[in-house]
N, C-alpha and C positions, 0 to 999 in steps of 0.2 A: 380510410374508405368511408361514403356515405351510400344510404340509401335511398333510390329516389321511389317513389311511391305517384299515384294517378287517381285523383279526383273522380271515379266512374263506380258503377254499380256492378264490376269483374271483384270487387274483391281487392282492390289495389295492387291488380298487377295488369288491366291492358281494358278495354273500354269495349263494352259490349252495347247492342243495340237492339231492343225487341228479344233476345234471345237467341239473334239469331245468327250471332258471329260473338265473334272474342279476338281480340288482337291483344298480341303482350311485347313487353320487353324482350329483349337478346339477353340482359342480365338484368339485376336491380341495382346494383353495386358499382360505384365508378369510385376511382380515387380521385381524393379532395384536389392533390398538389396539380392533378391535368388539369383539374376545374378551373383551378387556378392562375396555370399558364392560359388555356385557356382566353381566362377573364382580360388576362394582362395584352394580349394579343388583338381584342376586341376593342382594347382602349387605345392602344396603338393604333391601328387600323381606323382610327377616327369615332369611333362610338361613342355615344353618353352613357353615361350612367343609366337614365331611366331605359335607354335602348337596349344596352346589357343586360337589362335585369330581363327584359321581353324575351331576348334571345336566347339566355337562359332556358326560362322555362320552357320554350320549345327544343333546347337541346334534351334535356331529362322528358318530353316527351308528352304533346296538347294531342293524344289520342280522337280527340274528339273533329279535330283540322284535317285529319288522316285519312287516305285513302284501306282498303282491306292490302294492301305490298307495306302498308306501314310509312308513305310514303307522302311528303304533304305539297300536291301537284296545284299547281298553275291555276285548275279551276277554285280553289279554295283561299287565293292568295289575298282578295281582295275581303273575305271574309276574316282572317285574320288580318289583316290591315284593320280592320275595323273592330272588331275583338280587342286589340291588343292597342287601341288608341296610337295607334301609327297615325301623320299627319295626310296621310295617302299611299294608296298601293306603292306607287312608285318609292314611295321612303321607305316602304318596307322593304321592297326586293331590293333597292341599293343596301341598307344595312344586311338583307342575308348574303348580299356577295361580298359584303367586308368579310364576312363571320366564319374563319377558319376554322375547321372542326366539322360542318358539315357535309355530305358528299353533294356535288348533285348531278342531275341528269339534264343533257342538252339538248336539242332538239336536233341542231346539225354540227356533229363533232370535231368538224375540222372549221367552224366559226368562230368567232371571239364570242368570250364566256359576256355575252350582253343580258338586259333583263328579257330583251325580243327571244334569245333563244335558250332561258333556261324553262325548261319543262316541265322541272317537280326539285325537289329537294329531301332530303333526312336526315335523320340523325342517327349514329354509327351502331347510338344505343337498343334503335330498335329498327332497325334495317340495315340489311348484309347484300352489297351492290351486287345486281345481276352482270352475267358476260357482257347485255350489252347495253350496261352503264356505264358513265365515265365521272371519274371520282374526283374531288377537289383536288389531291396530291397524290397522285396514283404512282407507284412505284413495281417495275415489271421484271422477271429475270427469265432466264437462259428457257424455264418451263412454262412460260405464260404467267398470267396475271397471280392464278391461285396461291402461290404461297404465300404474298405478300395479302391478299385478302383475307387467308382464312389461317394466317396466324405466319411469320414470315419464316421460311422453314422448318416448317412445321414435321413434314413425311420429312424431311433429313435433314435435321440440326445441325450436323455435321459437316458440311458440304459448302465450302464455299463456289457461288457459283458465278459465273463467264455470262455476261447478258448480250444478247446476239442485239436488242435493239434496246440503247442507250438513250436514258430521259434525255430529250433536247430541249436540258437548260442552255444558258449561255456560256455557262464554261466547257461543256462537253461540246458545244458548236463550235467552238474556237479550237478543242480540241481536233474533228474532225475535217475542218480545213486546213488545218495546218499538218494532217495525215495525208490531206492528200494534195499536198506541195510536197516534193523530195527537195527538201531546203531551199531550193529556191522559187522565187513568183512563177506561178505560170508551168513550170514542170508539173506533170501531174504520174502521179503512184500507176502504172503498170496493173491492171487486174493481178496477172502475177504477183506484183511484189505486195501488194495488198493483204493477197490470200496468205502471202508468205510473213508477212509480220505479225497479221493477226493472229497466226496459227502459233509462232513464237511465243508473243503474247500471252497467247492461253498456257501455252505449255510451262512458261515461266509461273503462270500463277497455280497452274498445279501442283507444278513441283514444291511450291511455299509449300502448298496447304498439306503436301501429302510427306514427306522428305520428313523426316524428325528432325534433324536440327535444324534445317531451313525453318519448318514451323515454330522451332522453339525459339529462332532468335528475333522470329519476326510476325507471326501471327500471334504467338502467347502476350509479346507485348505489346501489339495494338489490344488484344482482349483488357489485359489490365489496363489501360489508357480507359475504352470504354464501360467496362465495368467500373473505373473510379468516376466517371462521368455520369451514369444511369446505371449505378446498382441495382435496379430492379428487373436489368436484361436476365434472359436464362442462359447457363451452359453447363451442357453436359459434360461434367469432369470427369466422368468413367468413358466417356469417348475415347478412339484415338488421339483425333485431331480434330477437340469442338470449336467451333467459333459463333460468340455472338451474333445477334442480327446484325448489331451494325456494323461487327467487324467485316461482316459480307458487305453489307453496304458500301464501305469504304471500298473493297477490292472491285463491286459490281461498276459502281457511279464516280470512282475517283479514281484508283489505282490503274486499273483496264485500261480510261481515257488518255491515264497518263502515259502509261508505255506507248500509246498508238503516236501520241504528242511526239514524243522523243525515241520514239524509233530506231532513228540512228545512232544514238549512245547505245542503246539494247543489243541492236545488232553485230555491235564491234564485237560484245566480250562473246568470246565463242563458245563458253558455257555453260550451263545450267548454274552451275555451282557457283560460280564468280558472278554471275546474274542480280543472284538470289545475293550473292554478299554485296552489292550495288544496293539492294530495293533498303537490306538489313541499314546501310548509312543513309539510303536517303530517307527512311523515315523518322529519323533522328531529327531532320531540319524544323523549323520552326515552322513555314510552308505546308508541309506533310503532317503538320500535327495537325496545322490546323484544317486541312482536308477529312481528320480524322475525329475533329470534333462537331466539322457538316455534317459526317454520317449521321454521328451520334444525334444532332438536330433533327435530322430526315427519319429516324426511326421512333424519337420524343414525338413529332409532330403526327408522324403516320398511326402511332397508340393514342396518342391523343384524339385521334377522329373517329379510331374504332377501340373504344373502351372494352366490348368482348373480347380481344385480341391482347392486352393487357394479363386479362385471366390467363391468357393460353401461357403467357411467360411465369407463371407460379406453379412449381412443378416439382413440390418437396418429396411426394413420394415414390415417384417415377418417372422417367424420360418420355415414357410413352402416353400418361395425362397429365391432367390438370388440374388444379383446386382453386377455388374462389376462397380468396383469403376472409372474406367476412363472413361466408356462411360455411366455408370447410364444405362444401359439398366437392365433390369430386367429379371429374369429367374425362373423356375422351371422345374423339370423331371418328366417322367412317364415312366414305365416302360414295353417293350414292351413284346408281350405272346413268343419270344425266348430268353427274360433276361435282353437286353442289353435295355439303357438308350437314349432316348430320349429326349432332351432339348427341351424345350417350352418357346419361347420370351411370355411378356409378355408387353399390351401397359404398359405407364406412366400413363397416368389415369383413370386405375386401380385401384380398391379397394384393401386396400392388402390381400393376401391369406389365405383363415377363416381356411385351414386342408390343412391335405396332402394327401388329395382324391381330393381336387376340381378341376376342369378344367374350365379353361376359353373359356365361349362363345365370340366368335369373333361374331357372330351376335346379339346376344340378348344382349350383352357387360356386360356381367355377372358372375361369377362365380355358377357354377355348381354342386353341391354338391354329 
């Protein structure tokens, strides 16, 4: 882990003006190895070296370029262009749309991400995207945006979940036309039979997650696949039936799309249990693994953009928070009656946290149930 620190008269934690505002970091703390990927991705994506190093330092946070959202908007872009010895605004905003890891915000969200329509940008370190921002890799399930923003199953770990609207990459597109062909050109899927596959569908992926040995012979070992892949995912092994983020991942953005694909294999076997012993061989394939090492990609890149999110996955001493491995502080959220999340420190000795209802009395020095 390193710590990033801000050049400003706050004290080196967020950049104050006159007195009369204070803006800080989300954390101080990012791990090195995302910095890293990161960096590698940026050079990939066509960047130099002296541009990387530019990009950088507005990744860990040029408070001063910022708007009071923590957000570094459109009107400021040509000031850092010039700040930052860019050869022109224009080189600058082409190098922030190479630069994964950023969110940003568009102006009209069903247009191509141009420089004409991007609106502001941030960084994940000190800005946590509003409902109606739209994010560089934005990933969504069954409950809306929140879990994957504010840490990805966060309110239930345990639950793998059914996405009613499926990211439309290109493989899920091809998935869904070819759902809605009944094998051949031009035949098209019946509302009916639609409803009726999909509802199979879910049912088949319930039964994995909830069924004991269905889970054991086939969610346990996608878990160990992606735990030997990003060891630093969490799960709760006092769970019934925990599953990693990305093991969701893979059922949300791969496995789902795939039943809808192939349908008609699904629907021969008549049931559940023979289903579930179909899904057990086919992830075996070499296909299916590697569907299962996208996930694992899609959830590297999604921690990668939001490093507070990172924290939320280190959770030595309870299910229900969390600790920032460099400074052992400790954490949990609530959530407030307009949506958004609210962090709650937590002392050290502290009893750890019995649920995810409890709040800590700071006077009676107790947890509250």
């Amino acid at each position: 882990m390193m710590t990033t620190e801000t050049n400003d008269n706050s004290g080196g934690t967020g950049y104050s003006a006159g007195n009369d505002f204070t803006i800080k970091p989300l954390t101080t703390t990012v791990d090195i190895k995302l910095v890293r990927r990161l960096m590698a991705t940026w050079h990939t994506n066509g960047l130099t070296d002296s541009n990387i190093r530019k990009i950088l330092l507005l990744y860990f946070g040029e408070p001063a370029w910022m708007n009071l959202d923590k957000v570094y908007d459109r009107n400021m872009f040509g000031q850092i262009a010039k700040g930052m010895n860019f050869h022109s605004r224009h080189s600058f905003i082409e190098a922030i749309l190479k630069s994964t890891g950023f969110g940003f915000i568009w102006k009209n969200k069903r247009c191509y991400h141009t420089e004409q329509n991007l609106m502001a940008f941030y960084s994940p370190i000190w800005h946590v995207a509003k409902e109606n921002e739209v994010e560089n890799e934005q990933i969504s399930d069954e409950n809306s945006n929140e879990n994957m923003q504010n840490g990805v199953g966060y309110y239930n770990y345990n639950n793998i979940y059914i996405k009613k609207n499926i990211k439309k990459n290109n493989s899920n597109n091809v998935s869904r036309s070819r759902f809605a062909q009944n094998g051949n050109p031009g035949n098209q899927f019946s509302p009916e039979q639609k409803a009726r596959i999909e509802a199979a569908a879910k049912s088949l992926i319930k039964y994995i997650a909830t069924d004991q040995d269905a889970y054991t012979n086939i969610v346990e070992t996608i878990n160990e696949t992606t735990l030997k892949l990003m060891p630093e995912l969490y799960i709760d092994k006092k769970a019934a039936c925990p599953a990693t983020m990305a093991t969701r991942q893979f059922f949300n953005a791969y496995l789902y799309p795939y039943l809808l694909e192939h349908s008609e294999r699904m629907m021969k076997i008549p049931t559940l249990l023979g289903q579930s012993c179909w899904i057990k061989n086919l992830i075996q394939k070499d296909f299916m693994q590697k569907k299962i090492s996208a996930a694992v990609s899609d959830i590297r890149l999604y921690l990668m953009q939001h490093a507070a999110e990172m924290i939320r996955q280190n959770r030595p001493i309870s299910a229900y928070e969390y600790q920032d491995k460099a400074t052992e502080q400790r954490f949990y959220d609530v959530r407030n009656k307009d949506g958004t999340i609210k962090q709650i420190r937590i002392p050290n000795e502290a009893p750890p946290r019995p649920s995810d209802s409890a709040a800590w009395n700071k006077f009676a020095k107790k947890w509250n149930q």
